[in-house]
N, C-alpha and C positions, 0 to 999 in steps of 0.2 A: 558383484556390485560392491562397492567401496563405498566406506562409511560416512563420510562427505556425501554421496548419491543417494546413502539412506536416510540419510538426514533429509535430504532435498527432495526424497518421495514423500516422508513422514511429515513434512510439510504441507504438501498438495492433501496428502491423506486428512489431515488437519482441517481444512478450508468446509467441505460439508459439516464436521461438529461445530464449526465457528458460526457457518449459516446456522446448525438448526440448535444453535442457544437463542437464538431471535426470537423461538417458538416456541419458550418454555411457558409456564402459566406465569400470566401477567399480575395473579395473586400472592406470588414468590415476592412479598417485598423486605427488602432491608429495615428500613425506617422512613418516613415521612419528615418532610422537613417542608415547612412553610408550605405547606399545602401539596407536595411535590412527592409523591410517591418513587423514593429509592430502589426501583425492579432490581433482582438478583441475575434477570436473564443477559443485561448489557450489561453487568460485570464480568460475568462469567466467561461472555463472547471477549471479552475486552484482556483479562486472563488469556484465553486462548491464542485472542491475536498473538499477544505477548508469546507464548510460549511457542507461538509460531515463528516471530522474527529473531527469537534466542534459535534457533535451529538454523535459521540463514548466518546466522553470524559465526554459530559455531562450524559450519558445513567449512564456510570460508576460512578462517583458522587453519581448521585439519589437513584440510586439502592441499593450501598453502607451507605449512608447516611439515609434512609427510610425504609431499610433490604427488599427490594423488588428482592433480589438476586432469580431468577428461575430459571430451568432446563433450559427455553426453550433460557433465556438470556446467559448460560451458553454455549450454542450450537449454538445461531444466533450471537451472538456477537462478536466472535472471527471469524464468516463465515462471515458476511460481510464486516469487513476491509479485511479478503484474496479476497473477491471478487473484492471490490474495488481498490485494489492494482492492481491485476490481470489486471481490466480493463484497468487502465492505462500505467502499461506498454507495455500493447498488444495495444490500443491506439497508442502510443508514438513507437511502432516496423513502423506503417504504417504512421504515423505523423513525419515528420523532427524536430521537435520543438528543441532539446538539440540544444546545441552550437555547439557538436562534432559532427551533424548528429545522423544517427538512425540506422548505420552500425551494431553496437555492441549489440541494444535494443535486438534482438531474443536470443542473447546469457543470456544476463545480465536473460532477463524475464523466460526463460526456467530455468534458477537456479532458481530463485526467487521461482515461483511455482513447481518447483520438489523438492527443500527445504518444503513447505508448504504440500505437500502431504507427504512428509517422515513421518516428524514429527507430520503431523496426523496419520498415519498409527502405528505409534510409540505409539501415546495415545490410539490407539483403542486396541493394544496389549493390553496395560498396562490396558486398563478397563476391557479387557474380564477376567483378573486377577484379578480385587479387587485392582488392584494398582491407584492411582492417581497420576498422573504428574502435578504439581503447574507450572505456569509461572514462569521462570526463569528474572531474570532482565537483563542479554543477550538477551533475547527474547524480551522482553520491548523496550529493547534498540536499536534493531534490526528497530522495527516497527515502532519507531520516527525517527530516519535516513530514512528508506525507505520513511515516510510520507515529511520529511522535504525536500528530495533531489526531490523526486516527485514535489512536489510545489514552488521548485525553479525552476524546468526545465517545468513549466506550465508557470508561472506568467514572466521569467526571463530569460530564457533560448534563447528568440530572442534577448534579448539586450547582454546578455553575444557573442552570433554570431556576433553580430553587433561591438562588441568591441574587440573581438579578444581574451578573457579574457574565460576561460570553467570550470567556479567556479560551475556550475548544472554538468556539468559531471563528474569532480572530486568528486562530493559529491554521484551522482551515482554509481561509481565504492566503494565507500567507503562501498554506503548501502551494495552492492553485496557482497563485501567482510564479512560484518559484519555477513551478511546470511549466507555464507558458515561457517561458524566460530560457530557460532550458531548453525547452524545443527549439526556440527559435537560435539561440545559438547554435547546437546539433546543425540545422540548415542551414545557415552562415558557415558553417565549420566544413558542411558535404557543399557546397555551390558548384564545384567544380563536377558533381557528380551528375548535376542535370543538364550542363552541357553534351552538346553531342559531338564537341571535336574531342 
């Protein structure tokens, strides 16, 4: 296995310590600020995330830079950021963390991953074809919003409550949006693949 692949397992490997900082003592606090208790556990996960998506990025680098591009990185590499995304915002459905509360998290996340399932579903067509679907930079773009708004509402998201201010949930709704947006081009872009001529 090649270092790009280990990188990209060390990632998945990653994903359970990032779930179970959610479950550190809720007495672990940083400081209080206007009534608002700074937990050490959603930083910590919020670190994690982070040191998680510095491993996608470097994976990609190496891989591209050393021509160490494999099938199997072709298939885990794009499966562990949906997983890790996934986790967090299923995390973040049962964790209050955002500033705006976690009312909306089952909505936002159910798109998020029925997005990711479309559009897999969408490439699996397209391979039983001979076709390939390239990454779109919609999609790219999609995945740095979803990572960036994630890690704002890890690291930030208590002090945003604490001041009144819901600069992580604006930036979540944003990713959501950009998701749906995204998918729907994805299906505009595959149209032809649901015809049966």
């Amino acid at each position: 296995m090649n270092l790009p692949n280990k990188l990209t397992m060390l990632r998945i490997i990653m994903i359970p310590l990032f779930i179970a900082a959610f479950y550190l003592p809720s007495k672990w606090t940083l400081a209080t600020l206007n009534g608002v208790c700074i937990q050490w556990k959603y930083i910590i996960a919020g670190v994690l995330f982070l040191a998680a998506y510095v491993t996608d990025t470097l994976d990609g680098i190496i891989a591209r830079k050393r021509n160490l591009i494999t099938d199997f990185g072709k298939l885990m590499d794009p499966t562990a950021d949906k997983l890790l995304t996934s986790a967090a915002m299923i995390m973040l459905c049962r964790f209050p963390v955002m500033s705006f509360g976690n009312a909306l998290m089952p909505v936002f996340t159910l798109i998020v991953i029925a997005r990711e399932i479309f559009v897999s579903g969408i490439r699996q067509l397209a391979g039983s074809r001979g076709i390939v679907i390239a990454a779109k930079p919609i999609g790219k773009a999609k995945t740095t919003l979803q990572f960036a708004a994630l890690l704002t509402v890890l690291l930030l998201g208590q002090v945003f409550r604490a001041i009144g201010v819901p600069v992580d949930f604006i930036l979540v709704c944003a990713a959501v949006i950009l998701t749906i947006w995204s998918g729907i081009d994805y299906t505009i872009g595959a149209k032809a693949l649901f015809s049966d001529r």
